[in-house]
C-alpha positions in Angstrom: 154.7 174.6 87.6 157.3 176.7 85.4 157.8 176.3 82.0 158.9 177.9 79.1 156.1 179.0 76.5 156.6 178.9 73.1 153.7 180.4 70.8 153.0 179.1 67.5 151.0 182.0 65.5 148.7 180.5 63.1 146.5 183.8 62.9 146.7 184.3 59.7 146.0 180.6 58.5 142.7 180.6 60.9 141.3 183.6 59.9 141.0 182.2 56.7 140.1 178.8 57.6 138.3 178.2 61.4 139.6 174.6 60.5 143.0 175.3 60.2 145.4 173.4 62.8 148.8 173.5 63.3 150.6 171.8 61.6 154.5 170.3 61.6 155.3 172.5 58.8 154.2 175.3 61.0 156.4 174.3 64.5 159.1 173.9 61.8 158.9 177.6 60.5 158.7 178.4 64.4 161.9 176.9 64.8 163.8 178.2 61.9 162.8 181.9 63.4 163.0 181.4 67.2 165.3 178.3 67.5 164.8 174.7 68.5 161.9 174.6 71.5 163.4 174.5 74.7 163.0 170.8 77.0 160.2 171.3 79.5 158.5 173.8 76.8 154.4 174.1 76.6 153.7 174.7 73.0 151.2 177.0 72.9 148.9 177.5 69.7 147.7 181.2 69.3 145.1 181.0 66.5 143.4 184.5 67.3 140.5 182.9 68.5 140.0 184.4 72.0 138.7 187.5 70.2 135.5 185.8 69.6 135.1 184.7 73.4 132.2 187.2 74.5 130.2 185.7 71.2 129.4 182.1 72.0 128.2 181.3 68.6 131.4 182.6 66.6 133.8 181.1 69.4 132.4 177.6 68.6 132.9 178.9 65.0 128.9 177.4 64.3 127.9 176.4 61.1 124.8 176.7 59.9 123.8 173.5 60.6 125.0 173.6 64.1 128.5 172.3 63.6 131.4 173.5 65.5 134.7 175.2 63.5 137.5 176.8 65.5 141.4 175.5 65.1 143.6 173.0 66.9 146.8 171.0 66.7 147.0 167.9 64.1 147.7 164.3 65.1 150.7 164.8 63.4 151.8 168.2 64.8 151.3 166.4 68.4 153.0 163.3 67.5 156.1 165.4 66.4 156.5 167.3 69.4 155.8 164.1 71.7 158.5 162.0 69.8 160.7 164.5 68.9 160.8 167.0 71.8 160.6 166.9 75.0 157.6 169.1 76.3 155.6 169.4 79.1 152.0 170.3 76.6 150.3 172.0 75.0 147.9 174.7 74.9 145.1 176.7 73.0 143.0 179.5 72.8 140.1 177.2 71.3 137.9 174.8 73.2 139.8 172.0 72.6 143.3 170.9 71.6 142.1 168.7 68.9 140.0 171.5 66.9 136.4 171.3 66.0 136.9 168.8 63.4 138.8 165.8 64.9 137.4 162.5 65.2 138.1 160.4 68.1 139.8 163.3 69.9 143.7 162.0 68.9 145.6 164.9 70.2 143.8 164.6 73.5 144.6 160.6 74.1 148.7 161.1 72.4 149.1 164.2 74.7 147.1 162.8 78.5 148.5 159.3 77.5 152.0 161.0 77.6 151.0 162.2 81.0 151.7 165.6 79.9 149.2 168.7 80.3 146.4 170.1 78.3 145.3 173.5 78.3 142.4 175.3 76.5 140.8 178.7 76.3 144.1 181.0 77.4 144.0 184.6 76.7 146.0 187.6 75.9 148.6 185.2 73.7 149.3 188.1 71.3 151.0 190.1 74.9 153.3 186.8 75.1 156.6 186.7 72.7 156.7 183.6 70.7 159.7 183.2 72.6 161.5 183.4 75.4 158.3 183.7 78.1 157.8 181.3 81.5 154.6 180.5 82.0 153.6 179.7 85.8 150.9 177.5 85.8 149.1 177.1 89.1 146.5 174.1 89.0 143.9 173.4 91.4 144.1 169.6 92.8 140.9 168.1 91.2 139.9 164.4 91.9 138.1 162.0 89.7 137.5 164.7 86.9 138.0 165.0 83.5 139.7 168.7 83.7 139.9 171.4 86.3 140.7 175.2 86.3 143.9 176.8 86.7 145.6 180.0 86.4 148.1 180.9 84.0 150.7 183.7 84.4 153.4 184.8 82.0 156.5 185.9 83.3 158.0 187.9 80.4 
């Protein structure tokens, strides 16, 4: 699959906050600087979280009481771009798309109940431009599973 990437930065927010999510007010600014995202686009969250990756403990963002922290999109960040543009995902360089703290996982059921993709964990975000970048996404055919690997490539 080729797509176009668009990367919204919220690096500074989740530094901050390991709660922080992105938000419409944030895919909004992206727009206003980089213009309107592109049909096909994945939207791409870069949260400066893969920095933590070879620490288990801080990539989970743990608490002290065991709870998990790191950033995601919001329900309402999701439902924007799923009513309002036409995209083929979204991705994350966080365990999940939702964020630690999202009961009921609602960015995961709006975005696979689209039939659109979901990716988590990418790397090297800060190498991509916000803009203008094809992604080429080669996914291995997995049956009867809940997610399966695949290898992403910018094209810059």
């Amino acid at each position: 699959m080729f797509v176009p990437a668009e990367v919204v930065d919220i690096t500074a927010r989740a530094n901050s906050n390991p709660d922080a999510k992105v938000e419409v007010s944030d895919i909004r600014v992206h727009e206003r600087r980089y213009g309107r995202i592109p049909p096909r686009a994945m939207v791409i969250m870069n949260s400066g979280w893969a920095r933590r990756v070879n620490d288990p403990s801080a990539f989970k963002g743990l608490d002290s009481s065991g709870g998990y922290h790191f950033p995601g999109f919001s329900a309402q960040a999701a439902e924007f771009l799923l009513d309002r543009r036409e995209i083929s995902g979204v991705a994350v360089d966080t365990l999940s798309i939702d964020g630690a703290i999202s009961p009921g996982a609602p960015v995961h059921h709006m975005v696979l109940g689209a039939d659109l993709y979901a990716m988590e964990n990418l790397a090297h975000l800060d190498d991509i431009p916000r803009s203008g970048a094809r992604l080429f996404i080669g996914v291995v055919p997995y049956e009867a599973g809940s997610g399966g690997p695949c290898r992403v490539i910018a094209e810059m």
